[in-house]
C-alpha positions as CSV (number, residue, x, y, z in Angstrom):
1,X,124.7,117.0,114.4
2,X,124.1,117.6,110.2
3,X,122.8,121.1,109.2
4,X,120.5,120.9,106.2
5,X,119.2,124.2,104.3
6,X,115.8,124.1,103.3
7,X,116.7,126.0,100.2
8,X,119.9,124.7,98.1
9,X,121.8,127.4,96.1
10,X,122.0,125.4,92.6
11,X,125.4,127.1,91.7
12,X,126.8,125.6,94.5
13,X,126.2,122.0,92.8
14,X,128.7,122.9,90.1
15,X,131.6,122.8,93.0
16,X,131.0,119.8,94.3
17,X,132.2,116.3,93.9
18,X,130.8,114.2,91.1
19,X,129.5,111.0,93.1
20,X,128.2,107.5,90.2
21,X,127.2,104.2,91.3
22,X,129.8,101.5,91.7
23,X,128.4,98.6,91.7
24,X,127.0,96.1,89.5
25,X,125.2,97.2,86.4
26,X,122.7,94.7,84.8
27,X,121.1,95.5,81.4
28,X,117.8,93.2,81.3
29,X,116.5,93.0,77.3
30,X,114.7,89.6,77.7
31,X,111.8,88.7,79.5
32,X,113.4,85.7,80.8
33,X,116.2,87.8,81.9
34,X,113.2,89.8,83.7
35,X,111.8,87.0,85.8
36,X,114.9,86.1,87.0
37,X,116.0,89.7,88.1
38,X,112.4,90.1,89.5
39,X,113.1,87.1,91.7
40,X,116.1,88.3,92.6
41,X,115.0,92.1,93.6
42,X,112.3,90.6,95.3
43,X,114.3,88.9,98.1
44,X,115.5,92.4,98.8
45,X,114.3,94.7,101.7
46,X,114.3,98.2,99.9
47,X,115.4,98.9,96.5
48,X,115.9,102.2,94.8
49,X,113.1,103.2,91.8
50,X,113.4,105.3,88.7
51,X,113.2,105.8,85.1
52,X,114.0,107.0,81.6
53,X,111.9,108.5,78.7
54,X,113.1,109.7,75.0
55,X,112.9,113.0,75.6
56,X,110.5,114.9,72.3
57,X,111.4,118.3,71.2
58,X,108.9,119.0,69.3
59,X,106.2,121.5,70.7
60,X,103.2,120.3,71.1
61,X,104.2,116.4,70.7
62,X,102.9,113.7,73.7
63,X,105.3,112.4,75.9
64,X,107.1,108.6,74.6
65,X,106.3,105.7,76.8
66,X,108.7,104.8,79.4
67,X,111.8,103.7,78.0
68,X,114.0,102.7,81.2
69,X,112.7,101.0,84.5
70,X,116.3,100.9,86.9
71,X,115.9,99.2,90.1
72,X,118.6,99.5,92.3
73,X,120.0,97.7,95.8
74,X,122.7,98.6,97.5
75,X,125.1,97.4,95.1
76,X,123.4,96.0,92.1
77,X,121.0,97.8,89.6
78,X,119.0,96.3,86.6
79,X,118.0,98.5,84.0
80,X,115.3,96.9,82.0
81,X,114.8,97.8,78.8
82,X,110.7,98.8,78.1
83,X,111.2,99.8,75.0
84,X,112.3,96.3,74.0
85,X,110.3,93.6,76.8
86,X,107.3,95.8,77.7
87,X,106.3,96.2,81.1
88,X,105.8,92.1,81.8
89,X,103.8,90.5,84.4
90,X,107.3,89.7,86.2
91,X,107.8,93.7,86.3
92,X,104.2,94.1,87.5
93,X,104.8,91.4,90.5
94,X,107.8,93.7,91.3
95,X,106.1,96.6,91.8
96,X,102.7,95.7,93.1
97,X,104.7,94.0,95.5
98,X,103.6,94.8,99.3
99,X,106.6,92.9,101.2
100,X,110.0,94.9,99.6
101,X,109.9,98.6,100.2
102,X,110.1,100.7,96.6
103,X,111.8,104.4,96.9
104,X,111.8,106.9,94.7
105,X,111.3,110.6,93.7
106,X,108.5,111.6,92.0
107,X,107.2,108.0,92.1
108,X,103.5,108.7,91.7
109,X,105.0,110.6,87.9
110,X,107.1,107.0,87.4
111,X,104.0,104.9,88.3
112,X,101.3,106.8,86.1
113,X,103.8,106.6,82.9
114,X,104.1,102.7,83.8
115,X,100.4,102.5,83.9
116,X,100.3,103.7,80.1
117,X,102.0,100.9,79.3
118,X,100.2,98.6,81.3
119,X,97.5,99.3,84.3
120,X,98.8,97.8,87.9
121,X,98.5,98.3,91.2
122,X,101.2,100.0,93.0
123,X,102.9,98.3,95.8
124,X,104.6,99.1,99.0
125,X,106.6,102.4,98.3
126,X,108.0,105.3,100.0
127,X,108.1,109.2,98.4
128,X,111.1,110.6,98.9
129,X,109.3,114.3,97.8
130,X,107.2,113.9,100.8
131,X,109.7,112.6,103.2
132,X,111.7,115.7,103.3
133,X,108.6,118.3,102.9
134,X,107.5,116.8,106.0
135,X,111.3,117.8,107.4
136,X,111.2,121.6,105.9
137,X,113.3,120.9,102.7
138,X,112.0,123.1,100.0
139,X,114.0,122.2,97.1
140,X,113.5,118.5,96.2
141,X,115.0,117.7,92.9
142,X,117.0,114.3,93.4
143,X,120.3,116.7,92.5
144,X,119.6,119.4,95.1
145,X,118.8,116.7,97.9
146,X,121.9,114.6,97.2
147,X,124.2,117.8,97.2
148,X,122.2,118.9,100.7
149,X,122.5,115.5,102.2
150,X,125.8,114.6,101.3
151,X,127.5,117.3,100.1
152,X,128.0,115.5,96.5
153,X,126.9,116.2,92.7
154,X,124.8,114.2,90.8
155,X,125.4,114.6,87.4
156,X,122.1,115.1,84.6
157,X,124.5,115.4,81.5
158,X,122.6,112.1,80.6
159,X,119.0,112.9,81.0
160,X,118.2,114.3,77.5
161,X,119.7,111.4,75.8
162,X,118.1,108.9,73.3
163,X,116.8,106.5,75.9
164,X,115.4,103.9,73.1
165,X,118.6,104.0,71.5
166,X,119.6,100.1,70.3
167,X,122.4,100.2,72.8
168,X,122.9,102.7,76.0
169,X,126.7,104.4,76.3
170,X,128.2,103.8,79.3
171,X,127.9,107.3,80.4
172,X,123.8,106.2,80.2
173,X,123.6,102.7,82.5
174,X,126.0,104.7,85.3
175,X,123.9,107.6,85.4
176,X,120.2,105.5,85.0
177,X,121.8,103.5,88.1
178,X,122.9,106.3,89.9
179,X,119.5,107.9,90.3
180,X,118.1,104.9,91.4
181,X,120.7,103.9,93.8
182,X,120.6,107.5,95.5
183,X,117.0,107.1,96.3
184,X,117.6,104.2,98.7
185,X,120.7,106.0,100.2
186,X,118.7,109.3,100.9
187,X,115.7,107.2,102.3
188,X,118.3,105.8,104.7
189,X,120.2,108.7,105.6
190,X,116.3,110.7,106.5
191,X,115.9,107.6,108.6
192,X,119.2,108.2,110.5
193,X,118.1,112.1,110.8
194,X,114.8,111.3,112.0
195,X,116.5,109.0,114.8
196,X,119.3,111.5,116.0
197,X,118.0,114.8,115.0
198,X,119.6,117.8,112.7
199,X,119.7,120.8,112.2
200,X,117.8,122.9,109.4
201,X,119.0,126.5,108.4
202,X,116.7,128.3,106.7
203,X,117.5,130.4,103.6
204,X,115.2,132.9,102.6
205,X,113.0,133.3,99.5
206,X,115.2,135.3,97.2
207,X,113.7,138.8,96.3
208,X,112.0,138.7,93.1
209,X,113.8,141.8,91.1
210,X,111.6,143.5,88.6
211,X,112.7,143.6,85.1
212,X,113.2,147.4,84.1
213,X,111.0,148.5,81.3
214,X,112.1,149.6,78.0
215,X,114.1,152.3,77.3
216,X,113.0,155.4,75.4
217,X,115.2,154.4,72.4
218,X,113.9,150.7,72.6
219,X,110.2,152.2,72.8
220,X,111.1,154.8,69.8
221,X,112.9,151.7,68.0
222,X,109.5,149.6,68.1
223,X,107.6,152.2,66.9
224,X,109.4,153.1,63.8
225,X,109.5,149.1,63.5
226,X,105.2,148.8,63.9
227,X,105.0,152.1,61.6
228,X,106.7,149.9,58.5
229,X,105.2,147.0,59.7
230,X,102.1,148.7,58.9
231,X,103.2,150.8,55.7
232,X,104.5,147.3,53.7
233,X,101.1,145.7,55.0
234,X,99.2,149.1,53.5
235,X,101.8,148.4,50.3
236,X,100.8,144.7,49.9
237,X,96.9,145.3,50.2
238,X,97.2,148.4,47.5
239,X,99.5,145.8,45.2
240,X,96.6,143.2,45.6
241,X,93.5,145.6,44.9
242,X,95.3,147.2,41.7
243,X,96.2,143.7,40.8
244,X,92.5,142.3,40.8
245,X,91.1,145.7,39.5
246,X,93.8,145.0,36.3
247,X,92.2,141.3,36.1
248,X,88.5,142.1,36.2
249,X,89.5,144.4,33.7
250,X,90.8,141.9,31.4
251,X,87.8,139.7,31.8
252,X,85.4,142.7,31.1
253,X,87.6,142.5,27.8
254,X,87.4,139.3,27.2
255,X,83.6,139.2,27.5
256,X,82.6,142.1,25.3
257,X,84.3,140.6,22.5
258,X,82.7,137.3,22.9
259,X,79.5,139.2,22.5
260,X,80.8,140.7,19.3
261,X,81.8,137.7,17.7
């Protein structure tokens, strides 16, 4: 019988075996290209959901529109290109779709970004996040439930990349496929679990340590720091008053031998 944890130690993902999709990859950058993978996907009984979003960096900027919509089966994953098709009606029939089942993490996130492209009705879909909170898992990035499923890594070196860049690496399409593709494999592998049981070991909470205060050398340091904070600020607002005395001064001056003249 498996033995899940309901708390997944993220150094241990570091140790284990990288794990990518194998299978077919299939960059769609035409809406023709888009109705006939629709077509396709939609003669399908579960396929894997995620996607991709130029990541901003500058504080206080919005979010970009969704860049990336990958759709995975078991062995074949389409990665259509937003940024260059749009979200068309095709994609729209896809996901409002009530026959093929949709997975995904986080899908209620994927589906509201989609919506700001263009507003639709969510099919058929199963959450992934809920799933296992219903089983006692606590940590439920994609990464942390792959590694405690199966015991592999999933790789995010990509996830920070220029997703709207003209063409993706292939570093890019193999990681966009491999999040999708790992949905539908731990959708499958709950199923199994829910049908012939497991085991969960539960890790506590770790302790929360508090931070030790400053020392009495830092506390002396930042107090000699605010005392010349505050003598240079004391210095600049003498500087300015003896500098605007000086110019009334000279205007005084200047007036009183206008009158003269």
């Amino acid at each position: 019988m498996k033995t899940l944890v309901n708390r997944y130690d993220k150094k241990l993902i570091g140790q284990l075996p990288k794990v990518l999709f194998q299978g077919r990859i299939i960059v769609i950058q035409s809406k023709e290209e888009a109705a006939k993978a629709v077509d396709y996907l939609l003669s399908q009984e579960i396929i894997g959901i995620d996607t991709e979003t130029k990541p901003v960096f500058k504080k206080g900027a919005g979010m970009n529109p969704v860049a990336l919509l990958q759709v995975s089966t078991y062995d074949t994953c389409f990665l259509f290109r937003l940024n260059h098709i749009g979200y068309t009606d095709d994609l729209i029939r896809l996901m409002s779709d009530d026959k093929v089942l949709k997975v995904g993490l986080s899908l209620k996130d994927d589906f509201t970004q989609l919506a700001r492209r263009k507003q639709f009705v969510a099919g058929r879909h199963a959450e992934l996040q809920q799933l296992v909170k219903e089983m006692g898992i606590v940590d439920q990035s994609l990464q942390k439930l792959y590694a405690n499923f199966f015991g592999q890594r999933i790789s995010k070196t990509q996830q920070l990349t220029n997703w709207e860049a003209d063409v993706l690496t292939e570093a890019q399409k193999r990681y966009a496929a491999t999040d999708a593709w790992a949905c539908i494999q731990i959708y499958e592998e709950i199923m199994q679990l829910d049908a012939n049981g497991y085991m969960l070991e539960i890790i506590p909470e770790p302790e929360k340590t508090e931070q030790p205060g400053p020392s009495a050398e830092d506390q002396e340091k930042k107090k000699i720091r605010k005392e010349q904070k505050e003598a240079k600020s004391r210095k600049r607002k003498a500087m300015k008053a003896k500098a605007h005395r000086r110019k009334n001064k000279a205007r005084k001056e200047k007036e009183k031998l206008q009158n003269i003249a």
